[in-house]
N, C-alpha and C positions, 0 to 999 in steps of 0.2 A: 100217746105220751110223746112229750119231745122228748128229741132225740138229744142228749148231753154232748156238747162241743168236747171233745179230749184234747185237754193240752201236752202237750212234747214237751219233756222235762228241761230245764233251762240248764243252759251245759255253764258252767264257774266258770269265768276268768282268770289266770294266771298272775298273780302279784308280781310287776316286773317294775316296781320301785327301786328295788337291789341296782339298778342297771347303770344307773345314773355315778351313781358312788363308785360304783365299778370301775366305770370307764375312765373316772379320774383318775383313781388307783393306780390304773394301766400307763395312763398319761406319764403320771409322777413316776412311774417307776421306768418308763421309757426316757424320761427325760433324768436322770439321775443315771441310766446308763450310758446315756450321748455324755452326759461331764465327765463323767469317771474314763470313759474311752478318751476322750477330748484331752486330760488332765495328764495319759501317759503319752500320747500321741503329736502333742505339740509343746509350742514354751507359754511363758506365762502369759507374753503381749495376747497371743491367739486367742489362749485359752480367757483371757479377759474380756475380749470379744467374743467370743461364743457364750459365755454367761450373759454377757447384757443383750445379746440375741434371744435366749433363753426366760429372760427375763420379763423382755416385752410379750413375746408368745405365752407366758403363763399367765399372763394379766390381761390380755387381750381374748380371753375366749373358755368355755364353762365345760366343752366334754371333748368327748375323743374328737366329735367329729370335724373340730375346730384348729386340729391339731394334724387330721391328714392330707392338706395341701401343702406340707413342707414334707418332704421324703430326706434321712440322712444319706448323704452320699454313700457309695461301695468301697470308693476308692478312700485310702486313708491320708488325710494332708502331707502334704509336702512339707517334713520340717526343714527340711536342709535349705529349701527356699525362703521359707519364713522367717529363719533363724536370724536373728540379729547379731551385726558380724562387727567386733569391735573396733572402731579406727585405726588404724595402721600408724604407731609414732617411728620419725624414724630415729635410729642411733643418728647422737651426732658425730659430729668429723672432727677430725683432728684437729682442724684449727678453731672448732668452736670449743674444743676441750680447752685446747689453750688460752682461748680468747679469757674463758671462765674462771681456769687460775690465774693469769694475768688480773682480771679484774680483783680477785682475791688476795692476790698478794698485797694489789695495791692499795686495798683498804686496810690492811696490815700495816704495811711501811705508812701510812699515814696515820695510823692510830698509834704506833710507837712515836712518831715524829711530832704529835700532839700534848704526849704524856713528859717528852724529853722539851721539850717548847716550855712546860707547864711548870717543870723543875728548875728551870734557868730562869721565867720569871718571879715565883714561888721564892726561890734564894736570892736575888739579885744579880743574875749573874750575867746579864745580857751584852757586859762589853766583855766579857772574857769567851761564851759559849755561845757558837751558834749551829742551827742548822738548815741542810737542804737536801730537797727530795729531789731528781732528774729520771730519768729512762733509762740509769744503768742501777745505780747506788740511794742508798740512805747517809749521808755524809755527817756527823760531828764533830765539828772543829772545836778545838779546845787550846786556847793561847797558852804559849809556853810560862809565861810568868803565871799562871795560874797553877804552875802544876812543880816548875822546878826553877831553883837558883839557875842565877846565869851560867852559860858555861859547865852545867855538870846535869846528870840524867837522876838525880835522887830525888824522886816523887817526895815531894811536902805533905808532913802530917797532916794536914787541913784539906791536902787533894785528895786524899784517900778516902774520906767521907764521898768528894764527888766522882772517885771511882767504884766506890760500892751502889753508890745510887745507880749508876748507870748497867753495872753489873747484873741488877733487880731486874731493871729495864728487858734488860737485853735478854734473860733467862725466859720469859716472856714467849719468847720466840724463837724457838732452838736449831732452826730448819735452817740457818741463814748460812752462808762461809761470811768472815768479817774480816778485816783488813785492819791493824791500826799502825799506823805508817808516821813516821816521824821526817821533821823539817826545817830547815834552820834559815836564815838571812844568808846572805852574799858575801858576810865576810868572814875572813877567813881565819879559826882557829887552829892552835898547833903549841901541844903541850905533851905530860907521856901517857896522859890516858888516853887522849884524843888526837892522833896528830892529821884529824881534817874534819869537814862538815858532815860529811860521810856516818863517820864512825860516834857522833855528839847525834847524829837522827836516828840512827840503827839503836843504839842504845837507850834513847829516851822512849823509844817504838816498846820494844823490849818489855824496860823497867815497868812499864805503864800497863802493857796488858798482861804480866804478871799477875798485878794486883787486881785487874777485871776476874783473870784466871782464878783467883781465892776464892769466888765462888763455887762450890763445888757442882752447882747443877748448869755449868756452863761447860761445854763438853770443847778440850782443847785441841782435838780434830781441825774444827772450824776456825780457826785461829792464826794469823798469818803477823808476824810483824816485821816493817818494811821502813828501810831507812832513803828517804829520798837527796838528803843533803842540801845543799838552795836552788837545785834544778827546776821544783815547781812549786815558781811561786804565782802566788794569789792580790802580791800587790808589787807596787814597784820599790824598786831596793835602793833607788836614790835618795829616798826623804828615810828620818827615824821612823814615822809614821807605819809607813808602808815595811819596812825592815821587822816589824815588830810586830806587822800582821802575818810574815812570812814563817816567825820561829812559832810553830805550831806543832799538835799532832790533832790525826784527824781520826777517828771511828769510823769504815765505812760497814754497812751491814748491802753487800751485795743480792742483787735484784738476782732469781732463780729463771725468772722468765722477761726477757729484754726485749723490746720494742720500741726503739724512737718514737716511729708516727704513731704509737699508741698514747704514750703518756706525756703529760708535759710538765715543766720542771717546776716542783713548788720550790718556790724561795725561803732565803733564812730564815730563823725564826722571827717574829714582829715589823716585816717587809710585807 
C-alpha cells in the first residue's frame, strides 16, 4: 500500500485590517494634542501657523508612518519672543499740545467771525458793523451812531435788537475773557455829565455791555469794560469822515492761546 502523505495542519492568519484605522486614530489624536498644547502655549499669529503646518501634513500622507519624520520639539516655544509687541506712540509735548489748541481755537474765533459777518450782511449792516480776526483778539466794531445819540451813552431801542443778537453769539462760546471798550473822536466835550472824552467812552463801554450782560447765560466774570477816550484812533481826526469812524465801541473776544507767527490776521468783514 502507499504510504499517505500527512499534511501539517495549516496555522490561521491573524486579521490585522484594525491596524490601518488605528494608526489614523493615533495620528488624529496626536495631532489634536500638538494644537490644544500649541493653543495654550503660544499667541494667535503662531498658533495660525502651526495649524496650516498641520494642515498640509494631514493631507499629505494616509498612516502613522507618514507622520514619523516630523518629531514635536521638547522644548516649549518661546512666547515672549514671538509675542507681538505693540508700537510704541509717543505722549506729545507741550508744544504740540498747544500747537492743537491753538489750531482749535482758531477755528472757533473763525466760525464765530463768520456767523457775526452773516448778521451784518443778513441786516444790512455793513457801513455801521465790522469785523477782524488778528494773532491776539476777535475784534467788533460797532459805529457810535448805530448805537447812541450824539453826545450821550443811552443805547437806542433799535440797538438793542443788535446787542442781543450778538449776545446769542457770544453765549456760543463761553471760555473767552471779552473787552468791550468805548471811543470817541478828538474833539473835545465838556458838560456835567461828561466833562471829557474819557468819561462819554467809559460810559458808552459800560451802558452797552450791560445789555450783552441781560443774557443770562453769559457769565460776567469774563467781562471787562474799557473807556479809551480818542487815544485810539483807527482813522484820522482831520476830516468828518475819519472822526466818525473813531467814535466807536468795539467787542473784542480775546485769543486764550497767542502766537503771532502762528496766525495771520483775517480782515474786516467783506475785504
Amino acid at each position: 500500500m502507499s504510504k499517505k502523505t500527512r499534511h501539517e495542519p495549516h496555522e490561521e492568519h491573524a486579521d490585522e485590517s484594525w491596524l490601518l484605522p488605528y494608526a489614523d486614530l493615533l495620528t488624529l489624536l496626536l495631532a489634536l494634542f500638538l494644537v490644544l498644547y500649541a493653543m495654550s502655549a503660544t499667541d494667535a499669529r503662531k498658533f495660525q501657523e502651526m495649524s496650516e503646518a498641520f494642515s498640509i501634513a494631514l493631507t499629505g500622507g494616509t498612516g502613522v508612518l507618514d507622520y514619523s519624520k516630523t518629531q514635536p520639539s521638547d522644548d516649549p516655544p518661546d512666547v515672549k519672543d514671538h509675542k507681538a509687541t505693540a508700537p510704541t506712540i509717543p505722549a506729545p509735548t507741550a508744544d504740540q499740545r498747544r500747537a492743537e489748541l491753538m489750531r482749535q481755537e482758531q477755528e472757533e474765533l473763525e466760525q464765530l467771525k463768520k456767523q457775526i459777518d452773516n448778521y451784518i450782511k443778513n441786516n444790512g449792516l455793513t457801513s455801521e458793523l465790522s469785523t477782524k480776526l488778528n494773532h491776539s483778539q476777535l475784534v467788533l466794531t460797532i459805529r457810535d451812531n448805530a448805537l447812541f445819540p450824539s453826545g450821550e451813552a443811552v443805547v437806542k431801542p433799535e440797538a438793542r435788537k443788535l446787542a442781543e443778537a450778538i449776545s446769542q453769539m457770544l453765549q456760543k462760546f463761553p471760555d473767552y475773557e471779552i473787552i468791550v471798550s468805548g471811543h470817541t473822536d478828538n474833539v473835545p466835550i465838556s458838560n456835567s455829565k461828561y466833562p471829557s472824552n474819557w468819561d462819554l467812552s467809559s460810559d458808552r463801554a459800560l451802558q452797552f455791555m450791560k445789555i450783552l450782560l441781560a443774557n443770562s447765560s453769559l457769565d460776567p466774570k469774563r467781562f471787562m469794560p474799557i473807556g479809551y477816550g480818542e487815544y485810539h484812533p483807527i482813522a484820522d481826526n482831520a476830516t468828518a469822515a475819519g472822526r466818525a469812524k473813531n467814535r466807536r465801541v468795539e467787542v473784542s473776544i480775546i485769543r486764550k492761546y497767542q502766537d503771532s507767527a502762528t496766525f495771520t490776521s483775517v480782515d474786516e468783514a467783506g475785504n
